[in-house]
N, C-alpha and C positions, 0 to 999 in steps of 0.2 A: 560665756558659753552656757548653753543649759545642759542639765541634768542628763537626757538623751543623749547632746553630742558627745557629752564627756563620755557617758560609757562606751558609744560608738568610739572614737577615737581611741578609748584605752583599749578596745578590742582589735585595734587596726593596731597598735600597737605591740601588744603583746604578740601578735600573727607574724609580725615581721620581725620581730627579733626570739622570738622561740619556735626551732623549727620542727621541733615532735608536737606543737600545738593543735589541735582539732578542734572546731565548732560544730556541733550537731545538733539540729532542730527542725522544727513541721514549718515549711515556707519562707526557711532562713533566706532564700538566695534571691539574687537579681532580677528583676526589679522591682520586687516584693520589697525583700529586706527585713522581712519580722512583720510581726502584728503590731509594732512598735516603731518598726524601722531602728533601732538597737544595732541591728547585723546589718544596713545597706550599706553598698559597697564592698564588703567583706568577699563574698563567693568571686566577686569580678577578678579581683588582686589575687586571692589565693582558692582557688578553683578546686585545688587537692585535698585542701584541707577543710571547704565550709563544704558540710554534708549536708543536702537537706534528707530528710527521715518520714516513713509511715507515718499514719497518725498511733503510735504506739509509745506514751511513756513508761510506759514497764522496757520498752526494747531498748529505746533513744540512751537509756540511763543504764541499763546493762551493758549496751555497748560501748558508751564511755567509762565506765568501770572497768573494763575488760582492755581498752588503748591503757586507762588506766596503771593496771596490772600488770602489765607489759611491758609497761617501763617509758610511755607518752606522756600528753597531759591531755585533757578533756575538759569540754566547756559546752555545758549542754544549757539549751532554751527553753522553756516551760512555758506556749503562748499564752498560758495562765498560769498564776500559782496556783489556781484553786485543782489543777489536773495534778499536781505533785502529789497528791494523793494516789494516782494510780503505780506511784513509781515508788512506792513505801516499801514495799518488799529487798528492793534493788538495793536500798540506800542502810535498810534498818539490818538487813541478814545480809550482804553480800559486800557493799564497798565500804560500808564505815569497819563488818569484821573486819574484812581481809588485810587489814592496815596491822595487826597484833596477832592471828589466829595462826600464823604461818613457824611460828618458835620463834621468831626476830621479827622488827618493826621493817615494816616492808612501805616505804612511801608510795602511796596512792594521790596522783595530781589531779584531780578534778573539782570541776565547780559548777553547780546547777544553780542558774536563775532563773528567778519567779516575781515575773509582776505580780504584785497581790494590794490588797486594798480595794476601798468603793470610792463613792464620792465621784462616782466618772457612770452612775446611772446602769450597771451592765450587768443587775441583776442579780439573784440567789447563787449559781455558779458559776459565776464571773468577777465577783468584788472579793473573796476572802482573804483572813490574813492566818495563813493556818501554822505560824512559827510556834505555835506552842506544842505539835504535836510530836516535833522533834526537838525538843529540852531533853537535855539527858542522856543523851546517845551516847556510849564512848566512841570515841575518834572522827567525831561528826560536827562539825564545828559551823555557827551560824551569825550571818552579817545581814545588813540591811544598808543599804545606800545611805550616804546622808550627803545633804547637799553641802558639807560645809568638807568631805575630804575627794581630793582626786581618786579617781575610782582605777586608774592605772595601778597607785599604789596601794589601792587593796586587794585587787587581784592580783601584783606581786606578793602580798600577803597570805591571802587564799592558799594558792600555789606551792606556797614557802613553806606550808604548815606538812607537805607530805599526807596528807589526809583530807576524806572531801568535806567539801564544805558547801554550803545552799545561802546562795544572796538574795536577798529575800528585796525587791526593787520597789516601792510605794509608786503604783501609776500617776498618783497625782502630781508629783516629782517632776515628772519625763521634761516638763516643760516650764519650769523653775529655772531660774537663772540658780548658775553656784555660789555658793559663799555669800550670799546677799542677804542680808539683816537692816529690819529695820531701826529706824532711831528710838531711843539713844542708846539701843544696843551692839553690844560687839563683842565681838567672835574670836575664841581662841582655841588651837587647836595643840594638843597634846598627845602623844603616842597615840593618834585614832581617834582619841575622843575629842568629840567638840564643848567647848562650854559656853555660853552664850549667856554676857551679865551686865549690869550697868554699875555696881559696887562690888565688893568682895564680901560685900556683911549683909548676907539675903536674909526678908525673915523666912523665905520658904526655898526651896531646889526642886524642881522638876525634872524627871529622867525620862525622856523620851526616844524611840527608833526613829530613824531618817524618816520615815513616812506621816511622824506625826508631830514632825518638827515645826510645820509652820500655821499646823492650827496651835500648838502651847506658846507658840512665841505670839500670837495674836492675841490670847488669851492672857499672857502676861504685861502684854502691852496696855491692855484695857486696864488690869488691874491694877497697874501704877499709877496709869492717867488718873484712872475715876474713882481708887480706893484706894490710892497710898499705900501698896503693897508692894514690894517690892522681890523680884523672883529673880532664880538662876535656872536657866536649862541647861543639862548636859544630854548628850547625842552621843553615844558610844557606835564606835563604826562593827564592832563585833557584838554581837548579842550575847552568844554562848559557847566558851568559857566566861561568863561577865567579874571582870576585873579591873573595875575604875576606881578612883582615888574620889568619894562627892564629898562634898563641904561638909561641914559638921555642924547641921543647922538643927534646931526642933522640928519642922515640918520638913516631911518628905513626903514625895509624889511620882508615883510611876502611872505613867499614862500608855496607853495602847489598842490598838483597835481590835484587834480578839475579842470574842464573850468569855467571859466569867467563866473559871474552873483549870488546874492546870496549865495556867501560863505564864509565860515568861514574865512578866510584870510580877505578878506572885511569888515567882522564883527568886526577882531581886529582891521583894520587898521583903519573902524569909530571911535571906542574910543581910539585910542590912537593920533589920528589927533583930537578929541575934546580934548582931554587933555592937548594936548604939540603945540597947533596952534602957539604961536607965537615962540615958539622953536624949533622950526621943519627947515631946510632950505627949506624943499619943502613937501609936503604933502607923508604920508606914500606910498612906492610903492609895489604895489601887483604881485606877478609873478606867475602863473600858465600855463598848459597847453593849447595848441590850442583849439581851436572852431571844433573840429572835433572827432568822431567815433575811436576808439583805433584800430590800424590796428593788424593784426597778425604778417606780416613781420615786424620784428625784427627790420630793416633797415628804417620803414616807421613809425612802435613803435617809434623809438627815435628821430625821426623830431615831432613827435607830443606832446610829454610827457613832461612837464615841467625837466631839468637833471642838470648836474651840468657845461653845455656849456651855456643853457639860462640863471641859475643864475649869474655865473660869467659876461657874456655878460652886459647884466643888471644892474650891479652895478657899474662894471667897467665906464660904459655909462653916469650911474648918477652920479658918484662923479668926472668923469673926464670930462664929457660935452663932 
């Protein structure tokens, strides 16, 4: 199954067995199905509950806040993540407060998804990965698809927290087969997190979001082949609260396709640089994309995009000097 069908199917899922469930989004319905196709088949089965919506993210995510608050659940679609920008308001002062602001914790079931990422050619405001700009939120909690867990059960996870949360979906994913790792690696999975290793005794650990899991594992492939390097990746299915157990190696690496400045990659790599200072050989390294605008040419895309030529470059560099 790839990437797509699993969400699809865990959203066919969830619909029929939660029946305060709502879907709301811009050309969710039949025989559209999403920009993604994500939501085909959905409005056919349950016609009550898949709403298609104005072109309004500030409204689509009010109003799911608001089934929300009422005591529903809500699962809204962002045919871009780079548009969850317009719905900041909604999510920063209105559904992440309302969860505490009330004298008592008031559970809030919602979940906004957002394809985001490039690598698919689609331009300045159509490729971004804007997870860093919600780090920090209280009661706002943040995921990223990863190809190695059922996405059924993160959205019973989502859900489960009483508070909203934003799944942040890597396009280039959609159409990834699941759980499929290449040789001679293999894939374990732990409360959510995935770890992806060929020993137990790396010289380095790479952390990376679902969306950029298969250019670091390409990246570490090479570097075993051709430099006897030997790496671990971990894929945490939650970004933020980030609460993973990583190995206790001297090199660490957080990878992500954000630019520079306030992001989640930074956030891990403060606490795990306070954590392991004197065990560290050198402080965590962060690798992300350029300081620049996402181009459309494809050829100017991939000089800018964080890939799996700047990870390996970068690691190689660090551990070889």
């Amino acid at each position: 199954m790839r990437v797509a069908e699993n969400l699809n199917a865990a959203l066919h899922s969830l619909l029929a067995a939660r029946p305060d469930l709502y879907v709301l989004g811009e050309d969710i319905l039949d025989p559209y199905g999403g920009a993604f196709k994500i939501t085909k088949g959905l409005s056919s089965r349950f016609p009550d509950r898949v709403l298609t919506t104005p072109i309004s993210e500030n409204a689509i995510t009010g109003v799911a806040a608001g089934l929300a608050l009422a005591g529903d659940e809500a699962i809204v679609e962002m045919m871009f993540g780079d548009f969850i920008a317009l719905a900041f308001d909604q999510l920063v002062n209105f559904a992440s407060k309302s969860v505490t602001m009330y004298g008592s914790r008031l559970p809030l079931r919602m979940v906004v998804r957002c394809p985001v990422g490039g690598g698919r050619g689609y331009g300045p405001t159509h490729s971004q990965s804007p997870q860093k700009h919600f780090i920090g939120i209280p009661n706002l909690a943040l995921y990223e698809v990863s190809p190695f867990r059922d996405n059924l059960e993160v959205f019973a996870e989502m859900l489960g927290r009483g508070e909203p949360c934003i799944l942040f979906e890597g396009k280039v994913l959609y159409t990834r087969q699941m759980h499929a790792v290449p040789e001679p690696f293999t894939v374990r999975l732990d409360d959510g997190v995935a770890t992806v290793f060929v020993e137990k005794n790396p010289d380095f650990v790479l952390i990376a979001p679902g969306g950029m899991a298969y250019q670091a594992l390409e990246a570490m492939q090479t570097l075993l082949m051709e430099d006897d390097l030997l790496g671990t990746l971990i894929v945490p299915s939650r970004l933020y609260p980030f609460e993973v157990d990583v190995p206790d190696v001297p090199y660490l690496f957080v990878v992500e396709e954000s630019t520079a400045g306030g992001t989640w990659g930074a956030e891990v790599a403060l606490g795990l640089n306070q954590e392991r200072w004197g065990r560290l050989a050198q402080p965590v390294t962060v690798i992300h994309s350029q300081d620049s605008i996402i181009p459309a040419a494809v050829h100017l895309e991939d000089q800018v995009l964080a890939n799996e030529a700047a990870i390996r470059r970068v690691i190689k560099e660090t551990l070889r000097g």
